[in-house]
N, C-alpha and C positions, 0 to 999 in steps of 0.2 A: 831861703832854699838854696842847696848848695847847686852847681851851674852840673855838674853830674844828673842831678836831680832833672831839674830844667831839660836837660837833650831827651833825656830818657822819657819827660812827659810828651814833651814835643814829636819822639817818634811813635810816641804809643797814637797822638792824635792821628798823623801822618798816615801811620799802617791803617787808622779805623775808617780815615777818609778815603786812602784807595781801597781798601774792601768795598765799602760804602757804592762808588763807582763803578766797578767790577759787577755787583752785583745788580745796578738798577741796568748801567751798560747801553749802549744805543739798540739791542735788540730787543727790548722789552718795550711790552705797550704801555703806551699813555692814560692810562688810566678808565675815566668812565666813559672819554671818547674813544678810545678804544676796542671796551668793550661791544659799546653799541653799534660800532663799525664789527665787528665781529659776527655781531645777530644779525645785521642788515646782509652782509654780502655774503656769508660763509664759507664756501671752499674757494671764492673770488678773495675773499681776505688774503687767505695762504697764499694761493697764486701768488700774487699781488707781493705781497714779502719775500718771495721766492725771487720772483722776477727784478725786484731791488736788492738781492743778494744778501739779504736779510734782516735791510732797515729798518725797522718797523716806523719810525718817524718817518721817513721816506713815502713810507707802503701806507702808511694812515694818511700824509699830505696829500697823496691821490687821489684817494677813497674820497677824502671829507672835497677835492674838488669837484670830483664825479656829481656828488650829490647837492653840492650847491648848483652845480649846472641843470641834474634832470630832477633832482627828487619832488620837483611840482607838478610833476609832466603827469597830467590825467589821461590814463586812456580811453581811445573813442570805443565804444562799443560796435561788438560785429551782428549783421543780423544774422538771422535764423538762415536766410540760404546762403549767407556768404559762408557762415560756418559753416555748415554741412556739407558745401563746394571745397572747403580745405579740406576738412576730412578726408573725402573723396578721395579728392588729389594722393592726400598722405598715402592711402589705404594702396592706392594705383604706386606708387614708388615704390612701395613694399614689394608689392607684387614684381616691378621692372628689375627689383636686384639682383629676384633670382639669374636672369637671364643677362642682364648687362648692370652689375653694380658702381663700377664710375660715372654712369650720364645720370646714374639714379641718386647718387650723390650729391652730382650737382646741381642738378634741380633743386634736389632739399635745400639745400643750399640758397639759392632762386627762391625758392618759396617761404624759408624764414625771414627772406628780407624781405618780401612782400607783405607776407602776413604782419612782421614787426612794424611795417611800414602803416599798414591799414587800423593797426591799433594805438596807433601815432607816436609812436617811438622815430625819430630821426631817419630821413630816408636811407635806401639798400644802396643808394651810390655814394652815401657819407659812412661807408662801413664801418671805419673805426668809431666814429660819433655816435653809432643804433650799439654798437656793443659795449661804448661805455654807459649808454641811458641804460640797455639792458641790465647791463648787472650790477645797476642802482638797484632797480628791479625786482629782479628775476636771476639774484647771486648764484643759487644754490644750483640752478641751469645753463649760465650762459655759456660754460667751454664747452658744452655741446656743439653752439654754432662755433663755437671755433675750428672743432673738429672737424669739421662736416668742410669748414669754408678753406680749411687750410687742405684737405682731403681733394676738394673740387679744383686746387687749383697746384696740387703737385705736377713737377713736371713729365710731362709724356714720357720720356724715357725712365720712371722715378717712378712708376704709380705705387699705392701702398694696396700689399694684399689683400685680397678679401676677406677674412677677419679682420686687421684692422679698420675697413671701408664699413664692414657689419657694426661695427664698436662706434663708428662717428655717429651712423643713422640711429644707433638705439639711445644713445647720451643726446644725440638733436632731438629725438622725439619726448624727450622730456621735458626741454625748453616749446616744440609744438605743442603739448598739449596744455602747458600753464599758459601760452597765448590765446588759445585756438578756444579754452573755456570757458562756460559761460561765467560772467562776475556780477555782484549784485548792482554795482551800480551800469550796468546792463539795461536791466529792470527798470531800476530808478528814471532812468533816461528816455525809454521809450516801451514803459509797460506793456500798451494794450498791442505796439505790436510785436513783442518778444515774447506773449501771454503763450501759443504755441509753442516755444522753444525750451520752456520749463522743464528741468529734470532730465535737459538733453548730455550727455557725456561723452564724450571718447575714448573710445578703447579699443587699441590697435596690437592686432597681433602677427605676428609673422608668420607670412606662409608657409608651407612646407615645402623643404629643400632650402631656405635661405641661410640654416645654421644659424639659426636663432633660438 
């Protein structure tokens, strides 16, 4: 083979290996661990690649640590009047926005790490720790409480409008209410006295005048 020959094979390898490169690239996911970090966390995934600038090996080496940390983490069941005490609560903040939406914020706020707390997720004083077991979790909800928590803690000169403050509470309440429900192994754990509580749900709606 003449040595023309030769360079010419040599760049055609070259050009196929940097395509090759280019196209797998450090932003693309790894594969079936990837994927299944995708169905676990869902818009916590993106986040999560967004906030590494869009590593995805990076944003995956998280993720897969998240869940070797919490994904055993069983939660305790709540009973019948503790749930129905949150509700409450929730149902009352609703109501508090209309007339003062920042203390009512941060309460929510206060109350998701309670509640997070009471269904044994890491405690509301280890906040970064209840929000990475959360969105082991509970991906598809958990920047709600971020909202709500970064919301609560803007500063006084800084607050964020009243729409935006309506936007954390309604994105939180959707992380309250996949805590706050009842789950089977509920049941499993203390049937005859959650036998009353069967078929209980929450469903929260905004007052009028809140702009909801």
């Amino acid at each position: 083979m003449s040595t023309v020959l030769i360079v010419v094979a040599l760049l055609v390898v070259f050009v196929a290996v940097v395509a090759a490169v280019l196209y797998i690239g450090p932003g693309r996911s790894g594969g079936r661990r990837g994927r299944g970090l995708k169905r676990r966390f869902g818009p916590e995934y993106e986040r999560t690649v967004a906030r590494h600038d869009g590593d995805v090996k990076a944003a995956e080496r998280e993720l897969a640590e998240r869940v070797e940390r919490h994904g055993a983490l069983r939660t305790r069941p709540l009973s019948r009047e503790a749930r129905e005490q949150y509700v409450a609560l929730w149902t009352g903040l609703q109501e508090q926005f209309v007339d003062a939406p920042l203390p009512a914020v941060a309460e929510a706020d206060r109350l998701l790490g309670r509640l997070a707390q009471d269904r044994g997720f890491p405690e509301a004083s280890a906040y970064e720790e209840q929000i990475a077991a959360l969105s082991v979790h509970h991906g598809h909800y958990v920047d709600g409480y971020r909202h709500v928590h970064r919301a609560a803690r803007a500063d006084a000169h800084h607050e964020s409008d009243t729409e935006e403050l309506r936007e954390a509470m309604v994105e939180a309440r959707r992380l309250f209410e996949a805590l706050v429900a009842e789950h089977p192994e509920d049941h499993a754990r203390h049937a005859p006295r959650q036998a009353a509580g069967r078929g209980h749900r929450f469903h929260a709606t905004w007052p009028k005048g809140s702009g909801a």
